[in-house]
Jmol script that loads the backbone (N, CA, C; Angstrom):
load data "model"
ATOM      1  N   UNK A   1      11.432 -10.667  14.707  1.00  0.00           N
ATOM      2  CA  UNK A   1      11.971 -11.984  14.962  1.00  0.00           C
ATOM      3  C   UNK A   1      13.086 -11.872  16.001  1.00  0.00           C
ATOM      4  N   UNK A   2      12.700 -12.793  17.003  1.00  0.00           N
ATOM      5  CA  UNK A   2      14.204 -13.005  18.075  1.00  0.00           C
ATOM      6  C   UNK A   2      15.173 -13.657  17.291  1.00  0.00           C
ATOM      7  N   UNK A   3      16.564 -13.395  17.819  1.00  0.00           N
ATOM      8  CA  UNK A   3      17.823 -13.824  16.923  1.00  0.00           C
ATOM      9  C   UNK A   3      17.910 -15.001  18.002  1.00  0.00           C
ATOM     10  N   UNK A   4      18.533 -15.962  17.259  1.00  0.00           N
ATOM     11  CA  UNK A   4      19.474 -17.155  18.302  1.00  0.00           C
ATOM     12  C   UNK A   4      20.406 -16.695  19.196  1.00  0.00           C
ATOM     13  N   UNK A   5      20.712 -16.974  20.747  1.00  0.00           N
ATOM     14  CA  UNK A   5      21.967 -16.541  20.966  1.00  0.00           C
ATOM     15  C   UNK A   5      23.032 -16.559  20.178  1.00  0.00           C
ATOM     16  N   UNK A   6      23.280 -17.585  19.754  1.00  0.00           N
ATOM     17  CA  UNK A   6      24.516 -18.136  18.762  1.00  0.00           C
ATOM     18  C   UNK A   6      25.014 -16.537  17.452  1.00  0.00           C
ATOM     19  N   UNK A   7      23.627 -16.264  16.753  1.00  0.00           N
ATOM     20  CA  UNK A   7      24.018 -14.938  16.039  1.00  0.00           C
ATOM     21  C   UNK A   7      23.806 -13.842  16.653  1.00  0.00           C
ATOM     22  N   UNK A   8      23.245 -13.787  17.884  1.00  0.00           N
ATOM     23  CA  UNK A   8      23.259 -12.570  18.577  1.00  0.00           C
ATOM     24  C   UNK A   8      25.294 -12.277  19.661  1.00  0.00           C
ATOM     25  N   UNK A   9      25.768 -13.141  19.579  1.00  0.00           N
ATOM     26  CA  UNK A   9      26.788 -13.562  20.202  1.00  0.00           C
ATOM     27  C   UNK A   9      27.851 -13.325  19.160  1.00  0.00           C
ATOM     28  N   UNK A  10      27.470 -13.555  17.856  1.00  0.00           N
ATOM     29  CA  UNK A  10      28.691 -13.316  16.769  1.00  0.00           C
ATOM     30  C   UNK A  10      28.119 -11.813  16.050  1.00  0.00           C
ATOM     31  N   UNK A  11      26.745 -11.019  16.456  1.00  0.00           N
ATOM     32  CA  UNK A  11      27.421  -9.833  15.962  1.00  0.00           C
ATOM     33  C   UNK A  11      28.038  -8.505  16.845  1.00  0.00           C
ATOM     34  N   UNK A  12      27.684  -8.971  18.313  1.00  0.00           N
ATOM     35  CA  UNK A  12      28.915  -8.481  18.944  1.00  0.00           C
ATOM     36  C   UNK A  12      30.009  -8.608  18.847  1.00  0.00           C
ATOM     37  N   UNK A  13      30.242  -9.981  18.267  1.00  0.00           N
ATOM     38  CA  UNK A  13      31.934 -10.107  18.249  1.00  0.00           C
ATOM     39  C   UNK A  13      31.933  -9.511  17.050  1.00  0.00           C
ATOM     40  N   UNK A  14      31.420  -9.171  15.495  1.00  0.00           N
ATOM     41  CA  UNK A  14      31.917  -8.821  14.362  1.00  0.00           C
ATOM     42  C   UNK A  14      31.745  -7.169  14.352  1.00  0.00           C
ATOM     43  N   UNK A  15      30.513  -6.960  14.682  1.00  0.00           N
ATOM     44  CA  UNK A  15      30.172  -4.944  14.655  1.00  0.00           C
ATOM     45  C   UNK A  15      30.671  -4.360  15.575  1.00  0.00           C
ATOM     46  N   UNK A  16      30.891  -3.174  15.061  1.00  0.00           N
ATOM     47  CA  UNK A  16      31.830  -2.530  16.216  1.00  0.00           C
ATOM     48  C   UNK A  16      30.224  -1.429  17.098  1.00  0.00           C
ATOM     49  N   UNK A  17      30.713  -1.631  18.375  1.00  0.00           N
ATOM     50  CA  UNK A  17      29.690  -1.720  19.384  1.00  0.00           C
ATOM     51  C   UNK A  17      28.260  -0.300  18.902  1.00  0.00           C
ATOM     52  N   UNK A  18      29.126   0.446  18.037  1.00  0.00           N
ATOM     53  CA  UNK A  18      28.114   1.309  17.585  1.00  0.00           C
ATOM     54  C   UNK A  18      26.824   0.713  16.664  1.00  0.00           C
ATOM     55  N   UNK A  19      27.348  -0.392  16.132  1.00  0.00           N
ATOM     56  CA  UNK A  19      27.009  -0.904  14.905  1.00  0.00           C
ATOM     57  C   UNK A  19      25.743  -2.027  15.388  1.00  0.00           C
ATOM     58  N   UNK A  20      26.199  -2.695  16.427  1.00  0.00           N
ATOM     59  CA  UNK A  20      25.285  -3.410  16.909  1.00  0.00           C
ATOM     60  C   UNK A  20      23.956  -3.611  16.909  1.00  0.00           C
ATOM     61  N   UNK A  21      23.091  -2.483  17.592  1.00  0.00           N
ATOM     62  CA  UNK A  21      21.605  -2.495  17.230  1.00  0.00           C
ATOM     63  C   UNK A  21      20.844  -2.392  15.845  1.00  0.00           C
ATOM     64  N   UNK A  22      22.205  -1.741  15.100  1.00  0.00           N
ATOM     65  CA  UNK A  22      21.575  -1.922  13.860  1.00  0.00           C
ATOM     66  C   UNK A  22      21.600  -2.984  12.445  1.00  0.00           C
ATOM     67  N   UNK A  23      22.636  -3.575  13.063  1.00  0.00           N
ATOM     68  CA  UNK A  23      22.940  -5.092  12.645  1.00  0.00           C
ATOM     69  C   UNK A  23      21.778  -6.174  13.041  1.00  0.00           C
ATOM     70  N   UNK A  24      21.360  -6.030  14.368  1.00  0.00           N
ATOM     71  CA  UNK A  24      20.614  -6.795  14.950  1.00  0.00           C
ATOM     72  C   UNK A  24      19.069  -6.580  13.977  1.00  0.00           C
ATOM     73  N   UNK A  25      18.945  -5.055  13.661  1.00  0.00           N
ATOM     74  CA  UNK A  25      17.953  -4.701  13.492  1.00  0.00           C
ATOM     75  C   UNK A  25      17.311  -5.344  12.225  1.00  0.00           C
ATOM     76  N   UNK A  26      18.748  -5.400  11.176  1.00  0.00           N
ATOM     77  CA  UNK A  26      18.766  -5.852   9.605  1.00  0.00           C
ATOM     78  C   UNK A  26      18.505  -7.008   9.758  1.00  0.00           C
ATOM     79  N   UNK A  27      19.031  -8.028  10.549  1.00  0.00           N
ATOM     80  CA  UNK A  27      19.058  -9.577  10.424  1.00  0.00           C
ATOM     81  C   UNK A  27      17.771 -10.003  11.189  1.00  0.00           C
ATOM     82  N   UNK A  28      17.077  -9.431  11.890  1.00  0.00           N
ATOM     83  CA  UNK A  28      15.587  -9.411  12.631  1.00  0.00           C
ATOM     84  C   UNK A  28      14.712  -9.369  11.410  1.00  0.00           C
ATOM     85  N   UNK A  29      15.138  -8.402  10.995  1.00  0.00           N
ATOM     86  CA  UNK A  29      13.968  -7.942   9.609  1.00  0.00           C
ATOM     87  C   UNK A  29      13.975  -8.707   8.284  1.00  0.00           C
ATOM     88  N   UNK A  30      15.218  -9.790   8.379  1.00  0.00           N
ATOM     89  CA  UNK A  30      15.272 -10.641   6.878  1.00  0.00           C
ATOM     90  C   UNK A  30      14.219 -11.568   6.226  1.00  0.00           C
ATOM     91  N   UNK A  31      13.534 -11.458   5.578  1.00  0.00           N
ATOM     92  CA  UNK A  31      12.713 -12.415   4.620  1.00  0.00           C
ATOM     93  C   UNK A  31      13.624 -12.953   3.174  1.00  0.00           C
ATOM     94  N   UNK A  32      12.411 -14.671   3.379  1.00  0.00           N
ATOM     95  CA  UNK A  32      12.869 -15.050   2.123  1.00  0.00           C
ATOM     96  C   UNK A  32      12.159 -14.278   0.877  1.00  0.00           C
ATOM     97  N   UNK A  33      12.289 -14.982  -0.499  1.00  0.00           N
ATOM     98  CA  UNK A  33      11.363 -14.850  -1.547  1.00  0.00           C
ATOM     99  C   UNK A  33       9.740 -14.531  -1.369  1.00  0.00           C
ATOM    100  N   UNK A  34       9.333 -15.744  -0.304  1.00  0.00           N
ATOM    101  CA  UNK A  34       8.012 -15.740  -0.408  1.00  0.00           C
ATOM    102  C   UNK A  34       7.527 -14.635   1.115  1.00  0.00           C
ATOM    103  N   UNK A  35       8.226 -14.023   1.366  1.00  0.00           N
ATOM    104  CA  UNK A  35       7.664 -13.262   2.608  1.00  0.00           C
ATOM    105  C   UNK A  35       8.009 -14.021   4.272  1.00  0.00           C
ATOM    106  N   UNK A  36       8.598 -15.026   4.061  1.00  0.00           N
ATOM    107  CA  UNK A  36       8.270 -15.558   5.109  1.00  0.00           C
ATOM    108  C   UNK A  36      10.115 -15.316   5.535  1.00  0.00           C
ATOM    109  N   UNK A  37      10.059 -14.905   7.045  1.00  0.00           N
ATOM    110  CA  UNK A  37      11.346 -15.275   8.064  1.00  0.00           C
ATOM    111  C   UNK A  37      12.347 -15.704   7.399  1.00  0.00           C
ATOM    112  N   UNK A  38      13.120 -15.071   7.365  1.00  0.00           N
ATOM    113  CA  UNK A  38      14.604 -16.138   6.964  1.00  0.00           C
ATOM    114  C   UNK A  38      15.173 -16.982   8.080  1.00  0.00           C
ATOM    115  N   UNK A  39      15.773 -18.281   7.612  1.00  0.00           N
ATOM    116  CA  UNK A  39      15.781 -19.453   8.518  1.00  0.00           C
ATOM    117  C   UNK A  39      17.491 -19.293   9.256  1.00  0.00           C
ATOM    118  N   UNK A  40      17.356 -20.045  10.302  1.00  0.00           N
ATOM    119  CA  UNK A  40      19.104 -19.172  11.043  1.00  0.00           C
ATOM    120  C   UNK A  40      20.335 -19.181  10.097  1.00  0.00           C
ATOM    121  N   UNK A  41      20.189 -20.265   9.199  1.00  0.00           N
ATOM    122  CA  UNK A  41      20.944 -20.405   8.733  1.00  0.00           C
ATOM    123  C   UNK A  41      21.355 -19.241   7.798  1.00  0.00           C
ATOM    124  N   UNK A  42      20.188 -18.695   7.145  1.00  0.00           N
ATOM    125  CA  UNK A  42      20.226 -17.444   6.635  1.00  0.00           C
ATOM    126  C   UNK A  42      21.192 -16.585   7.065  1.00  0.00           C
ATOM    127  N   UNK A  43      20.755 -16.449   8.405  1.00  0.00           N
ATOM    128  CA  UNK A  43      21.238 -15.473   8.614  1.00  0.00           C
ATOM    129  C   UNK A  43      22.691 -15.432   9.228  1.00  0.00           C
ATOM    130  N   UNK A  44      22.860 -16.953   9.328  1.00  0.00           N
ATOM    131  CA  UNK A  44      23.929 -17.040   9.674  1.00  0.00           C
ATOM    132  C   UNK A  44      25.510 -16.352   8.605  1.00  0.00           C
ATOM    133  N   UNK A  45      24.366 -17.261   7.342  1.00  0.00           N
ATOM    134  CA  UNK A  45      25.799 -17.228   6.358  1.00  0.00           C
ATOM    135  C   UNK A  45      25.465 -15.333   6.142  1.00  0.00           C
ATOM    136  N   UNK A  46      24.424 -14.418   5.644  1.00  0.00           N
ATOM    137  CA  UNK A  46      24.626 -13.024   5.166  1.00  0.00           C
ATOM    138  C   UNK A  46      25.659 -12.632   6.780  1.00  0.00           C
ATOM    139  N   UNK A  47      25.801 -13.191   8.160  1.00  0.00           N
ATOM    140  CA  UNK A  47      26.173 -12.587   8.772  1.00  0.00           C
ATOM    141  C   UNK A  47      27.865 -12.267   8.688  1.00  0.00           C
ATOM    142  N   UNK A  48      28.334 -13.560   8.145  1.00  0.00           N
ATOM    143  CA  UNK A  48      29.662 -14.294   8.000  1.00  0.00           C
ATOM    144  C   UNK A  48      29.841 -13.324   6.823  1.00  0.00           C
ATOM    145  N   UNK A  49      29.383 -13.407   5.704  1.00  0.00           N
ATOM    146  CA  UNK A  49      29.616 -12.589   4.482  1.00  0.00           C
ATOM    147  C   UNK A  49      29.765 -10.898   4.352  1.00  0.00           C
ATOM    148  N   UNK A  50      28.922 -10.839   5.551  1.00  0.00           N
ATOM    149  CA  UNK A  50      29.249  -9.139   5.886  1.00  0.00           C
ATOM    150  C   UNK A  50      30.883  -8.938   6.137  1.00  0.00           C
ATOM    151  N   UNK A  51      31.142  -9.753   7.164  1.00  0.00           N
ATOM    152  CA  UNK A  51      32.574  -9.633   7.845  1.00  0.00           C
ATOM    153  C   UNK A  51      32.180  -8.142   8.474  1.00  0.00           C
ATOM    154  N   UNK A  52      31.489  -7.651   9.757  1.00  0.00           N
ATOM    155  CA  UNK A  52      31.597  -6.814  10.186  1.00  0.00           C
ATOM    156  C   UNK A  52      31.219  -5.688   9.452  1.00  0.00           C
ATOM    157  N   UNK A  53      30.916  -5.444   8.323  1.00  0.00           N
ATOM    158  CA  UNK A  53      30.523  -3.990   7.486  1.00  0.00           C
ATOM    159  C   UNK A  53      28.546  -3.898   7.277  1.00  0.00           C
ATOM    160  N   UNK A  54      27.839  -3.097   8.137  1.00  0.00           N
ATOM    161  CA  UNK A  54      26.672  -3.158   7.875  1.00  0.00           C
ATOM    162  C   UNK A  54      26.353  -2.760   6.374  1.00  0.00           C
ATOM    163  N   UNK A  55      26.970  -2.358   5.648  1.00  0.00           N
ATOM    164  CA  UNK A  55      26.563  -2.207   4.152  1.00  0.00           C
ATOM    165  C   UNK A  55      26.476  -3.371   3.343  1.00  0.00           C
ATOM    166  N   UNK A  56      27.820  -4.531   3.846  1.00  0.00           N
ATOM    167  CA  UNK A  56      27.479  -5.855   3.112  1.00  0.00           C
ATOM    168  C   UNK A  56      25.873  -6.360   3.863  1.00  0.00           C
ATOM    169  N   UNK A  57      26.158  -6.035   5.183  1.00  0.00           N
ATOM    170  CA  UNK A  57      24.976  -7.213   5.808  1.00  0.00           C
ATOM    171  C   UNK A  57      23.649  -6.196   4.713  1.00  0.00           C
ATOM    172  N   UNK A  58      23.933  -4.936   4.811  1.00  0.00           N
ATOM    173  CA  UNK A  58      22.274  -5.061   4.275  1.00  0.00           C
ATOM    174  C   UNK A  58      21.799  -5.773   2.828  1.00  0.00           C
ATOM    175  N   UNK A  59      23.239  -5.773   1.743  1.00  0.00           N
ATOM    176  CA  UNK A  59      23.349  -6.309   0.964  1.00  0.00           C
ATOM    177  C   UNK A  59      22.942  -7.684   0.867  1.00  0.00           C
ATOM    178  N   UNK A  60      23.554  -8.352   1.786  1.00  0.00           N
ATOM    179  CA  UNK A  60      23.237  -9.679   1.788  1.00  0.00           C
ATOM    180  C   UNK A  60      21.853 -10.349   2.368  1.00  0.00           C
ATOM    181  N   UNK A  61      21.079  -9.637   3.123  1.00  0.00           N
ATOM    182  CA  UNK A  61      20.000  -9.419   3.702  1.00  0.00           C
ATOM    183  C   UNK A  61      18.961  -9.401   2.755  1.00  0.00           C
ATOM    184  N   UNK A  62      19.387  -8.387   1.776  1.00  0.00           N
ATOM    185  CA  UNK A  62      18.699  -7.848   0.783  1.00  0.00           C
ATOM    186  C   UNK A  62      18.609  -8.847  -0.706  1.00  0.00           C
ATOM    187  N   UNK A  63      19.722  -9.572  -0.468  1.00  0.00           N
ATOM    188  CA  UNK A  63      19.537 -10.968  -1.517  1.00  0.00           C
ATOM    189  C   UNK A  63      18.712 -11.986  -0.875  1.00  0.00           C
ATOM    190  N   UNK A  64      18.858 -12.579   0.322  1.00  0.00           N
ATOM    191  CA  UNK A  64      18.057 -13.337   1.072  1.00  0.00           C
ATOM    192  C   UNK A  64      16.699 -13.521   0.500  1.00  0.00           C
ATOM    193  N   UNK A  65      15.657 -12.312  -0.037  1.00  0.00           N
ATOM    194  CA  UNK A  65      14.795 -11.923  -0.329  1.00  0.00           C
ATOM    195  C   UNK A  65      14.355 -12.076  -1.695  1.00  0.00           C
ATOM    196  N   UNK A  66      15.517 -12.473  -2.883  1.00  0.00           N
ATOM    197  CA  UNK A  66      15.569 -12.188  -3.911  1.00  0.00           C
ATOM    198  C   UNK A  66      16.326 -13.787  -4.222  1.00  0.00           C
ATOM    199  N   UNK A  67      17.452 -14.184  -3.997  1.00  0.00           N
ATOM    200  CA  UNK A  67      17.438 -15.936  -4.498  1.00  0.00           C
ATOM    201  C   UNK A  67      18.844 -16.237  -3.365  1.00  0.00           C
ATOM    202  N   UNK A  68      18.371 -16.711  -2.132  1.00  0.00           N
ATOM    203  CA  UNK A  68      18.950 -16.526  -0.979  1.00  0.00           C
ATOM    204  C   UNK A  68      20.155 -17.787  -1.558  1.00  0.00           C
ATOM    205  N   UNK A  69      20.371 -18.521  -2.485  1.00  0.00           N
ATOM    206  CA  UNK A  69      21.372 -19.676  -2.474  1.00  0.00           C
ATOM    207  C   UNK A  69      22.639 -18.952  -2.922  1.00  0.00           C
ATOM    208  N   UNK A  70      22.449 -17.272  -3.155  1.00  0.00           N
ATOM    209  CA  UNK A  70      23.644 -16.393  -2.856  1.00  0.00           C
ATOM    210  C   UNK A  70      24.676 -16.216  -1.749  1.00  0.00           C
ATOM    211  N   UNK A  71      22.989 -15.812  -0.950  1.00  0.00           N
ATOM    212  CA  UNK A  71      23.841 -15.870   0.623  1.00  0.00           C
ATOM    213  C   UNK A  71      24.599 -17.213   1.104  1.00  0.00           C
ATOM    214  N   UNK A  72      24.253 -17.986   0.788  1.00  0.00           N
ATOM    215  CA  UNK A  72      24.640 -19.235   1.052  1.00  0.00           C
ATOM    216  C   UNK A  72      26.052 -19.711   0.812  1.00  0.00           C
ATOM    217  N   UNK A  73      26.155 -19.303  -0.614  1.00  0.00           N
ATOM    218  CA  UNK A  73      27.565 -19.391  -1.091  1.00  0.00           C
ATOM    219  C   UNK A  73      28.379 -18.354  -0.627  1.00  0.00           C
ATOM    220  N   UNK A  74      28.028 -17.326  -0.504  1.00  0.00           N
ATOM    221  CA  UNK A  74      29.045 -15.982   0.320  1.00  0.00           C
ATOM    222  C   UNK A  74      28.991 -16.643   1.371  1.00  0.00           C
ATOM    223  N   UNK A  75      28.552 -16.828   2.366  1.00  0.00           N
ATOM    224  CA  UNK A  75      28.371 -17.204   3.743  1.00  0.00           C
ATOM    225  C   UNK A  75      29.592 -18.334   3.981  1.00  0.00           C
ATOM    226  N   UNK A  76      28.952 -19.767   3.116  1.00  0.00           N
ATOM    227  CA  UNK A  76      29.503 -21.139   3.536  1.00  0.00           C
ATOM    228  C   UNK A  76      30.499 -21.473   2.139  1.00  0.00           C
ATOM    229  N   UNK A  77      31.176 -20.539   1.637  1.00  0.00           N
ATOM    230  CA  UNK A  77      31.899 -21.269   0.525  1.00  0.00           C
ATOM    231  C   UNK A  77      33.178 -20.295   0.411  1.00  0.00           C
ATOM    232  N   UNK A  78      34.438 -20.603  -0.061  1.00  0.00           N
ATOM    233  CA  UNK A  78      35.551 -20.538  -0.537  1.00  0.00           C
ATOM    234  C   UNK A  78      35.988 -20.411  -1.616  1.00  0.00           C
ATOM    235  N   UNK A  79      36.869 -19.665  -2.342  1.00  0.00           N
ATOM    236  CA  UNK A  79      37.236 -20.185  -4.279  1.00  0.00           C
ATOM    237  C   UNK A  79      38.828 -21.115  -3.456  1.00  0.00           C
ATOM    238  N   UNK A  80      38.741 -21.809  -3.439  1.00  0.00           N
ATOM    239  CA  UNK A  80      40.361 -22.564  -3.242  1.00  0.00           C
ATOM    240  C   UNK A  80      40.401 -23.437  -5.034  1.00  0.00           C
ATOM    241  N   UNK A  81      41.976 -22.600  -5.270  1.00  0.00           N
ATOM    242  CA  UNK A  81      42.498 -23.180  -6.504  1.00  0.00           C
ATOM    243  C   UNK A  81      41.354 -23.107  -7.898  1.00  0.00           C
ATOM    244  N   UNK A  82      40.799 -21.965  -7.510  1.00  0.00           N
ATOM    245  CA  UNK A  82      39.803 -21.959  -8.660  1.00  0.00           C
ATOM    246  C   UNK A  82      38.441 -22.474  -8.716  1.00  0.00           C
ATOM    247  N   UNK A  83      38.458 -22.752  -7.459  1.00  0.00           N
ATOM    248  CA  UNK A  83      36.930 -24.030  -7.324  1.00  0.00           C
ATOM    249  C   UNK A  83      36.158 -23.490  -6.049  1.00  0.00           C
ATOM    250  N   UNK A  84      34.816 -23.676  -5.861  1.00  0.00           N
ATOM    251  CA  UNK A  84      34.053 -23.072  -4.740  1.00  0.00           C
ATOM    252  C   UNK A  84      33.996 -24.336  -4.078  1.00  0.00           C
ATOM    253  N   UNK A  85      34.454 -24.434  -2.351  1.00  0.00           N
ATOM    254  CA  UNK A  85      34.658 -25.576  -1.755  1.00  0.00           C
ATOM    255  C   UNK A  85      34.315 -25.023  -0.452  1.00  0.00           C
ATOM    256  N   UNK A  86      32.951 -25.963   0.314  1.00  0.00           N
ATOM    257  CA  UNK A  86      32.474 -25.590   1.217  1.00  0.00           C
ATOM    258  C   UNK A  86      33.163 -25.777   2.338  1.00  0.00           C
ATOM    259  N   UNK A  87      33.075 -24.698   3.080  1.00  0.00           N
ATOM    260  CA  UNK A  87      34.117 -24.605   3.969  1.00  0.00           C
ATOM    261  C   UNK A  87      33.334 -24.611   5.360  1.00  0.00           C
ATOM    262  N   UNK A  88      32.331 -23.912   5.365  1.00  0.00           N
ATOM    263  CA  UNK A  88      31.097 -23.865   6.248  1.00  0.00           C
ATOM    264  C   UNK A  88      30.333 -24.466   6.326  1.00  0.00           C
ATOM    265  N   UNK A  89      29.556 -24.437   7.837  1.00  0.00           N
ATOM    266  CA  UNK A  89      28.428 -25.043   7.694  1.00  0.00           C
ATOM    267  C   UNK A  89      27.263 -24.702   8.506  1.00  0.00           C
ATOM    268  N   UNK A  90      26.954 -23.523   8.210  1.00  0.00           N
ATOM    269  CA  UNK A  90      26.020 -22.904   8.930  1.00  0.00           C
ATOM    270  C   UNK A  90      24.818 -23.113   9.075  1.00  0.00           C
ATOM    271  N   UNK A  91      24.236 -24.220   9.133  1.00  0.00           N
ATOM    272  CA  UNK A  91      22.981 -24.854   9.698  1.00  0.00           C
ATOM    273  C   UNK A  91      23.085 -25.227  10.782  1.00  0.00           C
ATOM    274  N   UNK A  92      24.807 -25.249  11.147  1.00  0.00           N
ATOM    275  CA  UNK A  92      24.785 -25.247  12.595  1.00  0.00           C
ATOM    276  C   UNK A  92      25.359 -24.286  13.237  1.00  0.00           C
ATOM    277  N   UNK A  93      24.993 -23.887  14.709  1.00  0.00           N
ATOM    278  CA  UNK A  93      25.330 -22.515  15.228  1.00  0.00           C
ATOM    279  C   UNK A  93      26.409 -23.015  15.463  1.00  0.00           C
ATOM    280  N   UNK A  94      27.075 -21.322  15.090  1.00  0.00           N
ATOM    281  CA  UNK A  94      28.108 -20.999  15.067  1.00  0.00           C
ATOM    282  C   UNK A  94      29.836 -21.389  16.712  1.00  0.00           C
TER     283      UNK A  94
END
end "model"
wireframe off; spacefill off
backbone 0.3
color backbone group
């Protein structure tokens, strides 16, 4: 799968330049549940949730696959004052 500019643009800015092709490589390769492509948004939020560490992204990559409304909440959500409050909104590029 080709990446969007938009996440090809934020994992240069987050991986450190070694890290790059293989970041690219994980978020290329993401499926949902049923086998099929994960959608940008996907990959938007496991990208945000990594914060730069390819061990989260594979983590989060690796939920995508398994009940992706994880990634979703790591990605696009906050605990403020005890409460998960969407802070994101990654259906749209970044």
């Amino acid at each position: 799968m080709r990446l969007l500019p938009d996440i090809a643009a934020r994992i240069d800015h987050e991986f450190q330049r070694s890290d790059v092709p293989a970041a690219i490589a994980i978020l290329a390769g993401a499926v949902r549940e049923d086998g099929s492509p994960a959608d940008p948004r996907l990959l938007r939020c496991a990208l945000v949730a990594s914060a730069g560490s390819l061990e989260k992204l594979r983590h989060y990559v690796g939920l995508i696959a398994i009940d992706y409304r994880d990634v979703v909440v790591a990605g696009e959500y906050d605990v403020q004052n005890g409460d998960l409050v969407q802070v994101r909104h990654l259906e749209q590029s970044f």
